[in-house]
C-alpha positions as CSV (number, residue, x, y, z in Angstrom):
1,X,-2.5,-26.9,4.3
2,X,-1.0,-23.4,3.8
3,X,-3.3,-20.7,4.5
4,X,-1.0,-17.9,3.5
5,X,-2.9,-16.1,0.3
6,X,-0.7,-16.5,-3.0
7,X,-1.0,-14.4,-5.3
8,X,1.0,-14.1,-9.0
9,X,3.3,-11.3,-9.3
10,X,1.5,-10.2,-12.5
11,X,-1.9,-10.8,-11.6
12,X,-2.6,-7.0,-12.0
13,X,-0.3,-6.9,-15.4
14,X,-0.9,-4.0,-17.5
15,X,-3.6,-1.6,-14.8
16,X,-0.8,0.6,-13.4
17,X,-1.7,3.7,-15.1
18,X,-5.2,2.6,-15.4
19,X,-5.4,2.2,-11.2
20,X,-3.0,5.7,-10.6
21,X,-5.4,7.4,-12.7
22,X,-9.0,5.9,-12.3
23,X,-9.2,4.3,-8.9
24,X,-10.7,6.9,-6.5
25,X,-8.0,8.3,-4.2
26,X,-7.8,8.1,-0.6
27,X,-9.8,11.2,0.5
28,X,-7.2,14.2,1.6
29,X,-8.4,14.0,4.9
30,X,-7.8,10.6,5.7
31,X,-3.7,11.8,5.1
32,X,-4.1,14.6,7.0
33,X,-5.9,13.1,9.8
34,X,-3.1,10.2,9.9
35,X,-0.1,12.4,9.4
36,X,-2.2,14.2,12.9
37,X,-2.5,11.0,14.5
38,X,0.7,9.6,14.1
39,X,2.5,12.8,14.4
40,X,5.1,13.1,12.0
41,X,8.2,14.3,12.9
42,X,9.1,15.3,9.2
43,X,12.4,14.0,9.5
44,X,11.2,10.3,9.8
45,X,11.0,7.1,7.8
46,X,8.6,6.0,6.0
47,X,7.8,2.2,4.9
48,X,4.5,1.5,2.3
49,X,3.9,-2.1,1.7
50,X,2.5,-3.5,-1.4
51,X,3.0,0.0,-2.7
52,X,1.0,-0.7,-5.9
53,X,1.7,2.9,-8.2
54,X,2.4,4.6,-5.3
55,X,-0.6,6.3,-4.3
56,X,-0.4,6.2,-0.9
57,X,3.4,6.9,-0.9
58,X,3.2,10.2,-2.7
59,X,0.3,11.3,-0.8
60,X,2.7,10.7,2.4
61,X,6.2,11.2,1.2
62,X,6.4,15.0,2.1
63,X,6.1,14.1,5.3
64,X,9.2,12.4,5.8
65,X,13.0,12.1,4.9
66,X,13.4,8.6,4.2
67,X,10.7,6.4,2.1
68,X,11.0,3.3,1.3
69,X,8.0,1.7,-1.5
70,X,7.8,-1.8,-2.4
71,X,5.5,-4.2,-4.7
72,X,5.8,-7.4,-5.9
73,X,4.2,-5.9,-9.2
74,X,7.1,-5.1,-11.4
75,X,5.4,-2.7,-13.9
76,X,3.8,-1.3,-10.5
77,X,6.7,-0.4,-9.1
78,X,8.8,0.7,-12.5
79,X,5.2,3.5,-13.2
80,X,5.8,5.0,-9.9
81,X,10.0,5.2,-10.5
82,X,8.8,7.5,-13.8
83,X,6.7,9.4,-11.7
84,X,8.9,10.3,-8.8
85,X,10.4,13.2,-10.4
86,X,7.2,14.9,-11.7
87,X,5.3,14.2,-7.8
88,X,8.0,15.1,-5.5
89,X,9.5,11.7,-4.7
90,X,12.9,11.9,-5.1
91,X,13.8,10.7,-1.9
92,X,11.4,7.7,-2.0
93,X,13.5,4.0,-2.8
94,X,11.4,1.9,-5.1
95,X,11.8,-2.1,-4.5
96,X,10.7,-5.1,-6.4
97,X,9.5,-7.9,-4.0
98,X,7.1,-9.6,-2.0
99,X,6.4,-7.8,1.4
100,X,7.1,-10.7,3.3
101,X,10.7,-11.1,1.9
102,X,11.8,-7.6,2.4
103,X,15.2,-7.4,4.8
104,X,15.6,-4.1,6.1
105,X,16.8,-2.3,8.9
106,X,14.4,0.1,10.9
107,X,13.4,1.8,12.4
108,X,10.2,3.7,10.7
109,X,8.2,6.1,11.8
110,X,5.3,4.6,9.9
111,X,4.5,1.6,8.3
112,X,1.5,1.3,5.5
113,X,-0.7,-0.9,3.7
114,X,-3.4,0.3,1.7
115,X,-6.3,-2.0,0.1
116,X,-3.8,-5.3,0.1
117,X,-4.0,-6.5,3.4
118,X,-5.4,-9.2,2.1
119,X,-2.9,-10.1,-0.2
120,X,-0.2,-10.9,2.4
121,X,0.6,-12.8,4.9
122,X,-0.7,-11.5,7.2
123,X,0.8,-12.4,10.6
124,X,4.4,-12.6,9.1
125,X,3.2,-9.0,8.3
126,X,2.9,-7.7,11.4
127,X,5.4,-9.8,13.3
128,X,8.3,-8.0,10.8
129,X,6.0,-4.5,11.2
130,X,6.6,-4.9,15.1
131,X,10.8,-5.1,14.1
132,X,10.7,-2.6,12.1
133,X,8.6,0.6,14.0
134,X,10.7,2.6,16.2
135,X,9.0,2.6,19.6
136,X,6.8,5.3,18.9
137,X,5.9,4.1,15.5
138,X,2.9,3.7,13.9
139,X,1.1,1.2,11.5
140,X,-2.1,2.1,9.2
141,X,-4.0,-0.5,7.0
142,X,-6.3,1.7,5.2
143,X,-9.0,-0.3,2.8
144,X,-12.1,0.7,0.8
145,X,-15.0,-1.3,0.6
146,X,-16.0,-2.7,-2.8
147,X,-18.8,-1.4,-4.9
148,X,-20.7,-4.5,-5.3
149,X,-20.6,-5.0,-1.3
150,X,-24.3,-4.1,-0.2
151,X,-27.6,-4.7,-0.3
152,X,-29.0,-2.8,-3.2
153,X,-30.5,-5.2,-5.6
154,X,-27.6,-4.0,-8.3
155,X,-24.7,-4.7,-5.4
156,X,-26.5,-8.0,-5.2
157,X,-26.4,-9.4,-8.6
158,X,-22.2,-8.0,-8.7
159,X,-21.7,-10.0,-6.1
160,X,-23.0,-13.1,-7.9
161,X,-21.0,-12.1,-10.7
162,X,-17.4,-11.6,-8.7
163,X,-18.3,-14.7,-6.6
164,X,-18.8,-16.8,-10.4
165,X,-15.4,-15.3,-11.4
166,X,-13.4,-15.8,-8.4
């Protein structure tokens, strides 16, 4: 049996304004404290994986030269092309495709995933994130935990609703 997760490449049809506008950003100094930590040239590239509208790839495109942003989420991917202009990201490539199919050539400075980890395979993942760092390259899955993950007797009775829906 396949354990690689498999997701539809419209499961989230019709949210990509609705997650680039309502979904709580990653906190400014989470980017500042990576951009620190992996210390940026400003002249790198940058790859972001499962890209989604782009959030994470604005927030980090002025950091680099080169940016490469892919989704398997069409409409994803074509809301962040109309955005570019308006947020700086004219330099930033916008691809249409699973992660684990992508063929490029490195290297990057950094690789990202934010909050889809879990959507990917994830050895094949970091076997092609390994090919495609330079050597002094970085890669940063940032995540947020979900609302209805806790102990509060309101988180509780989410939880029974998500795990009934799942």
């Amino acid at each position: 049996m396949d354990s690689t997760p498999q997701f539809r490449a419209d499961l989230y049809r019709g949210t990509a304004h609705h997650y680039d506008c309502y979904r709580v950003p990653y906190p400014a100094q989470l980017i500042d404290d990576l951009v620190i930590r992996a210390a940026l040239s400003g002249t790198g590239r940058f790859l972001d994986l499962a890209c989604g509208p782009g959030r994470v790839t604005f927030a980090l495109s002025e950091h680099f030269a080169d940016v490469l942003a892919i989704d398997q989420e069409e409409e994803s991917v074509s809301y962040a092309k109309a955005l570019a202009e308006e947020r700086g990201g004219a330099h930033i490539k916008w691809q249409n495709g699973r992660a684990e199919d992508l063929d490029v050539e490195g290297p990057f400075e950094l690789v990202t995933v934010g909050d889809a980890f879990h959507r990917l395979d994830r050895p094949r993942i970091a076997a092609l994130a390994n090919q495609w760092l330079q050597p002094s390259g970085h890669i940063a899955l940032r995540w947020t935990s979900m609302p209805w993950q806790g102990a509060a007797p309101w988180q509780k009775a989410a939880m029974e609703v998500v795990v009934h829906w799942r």
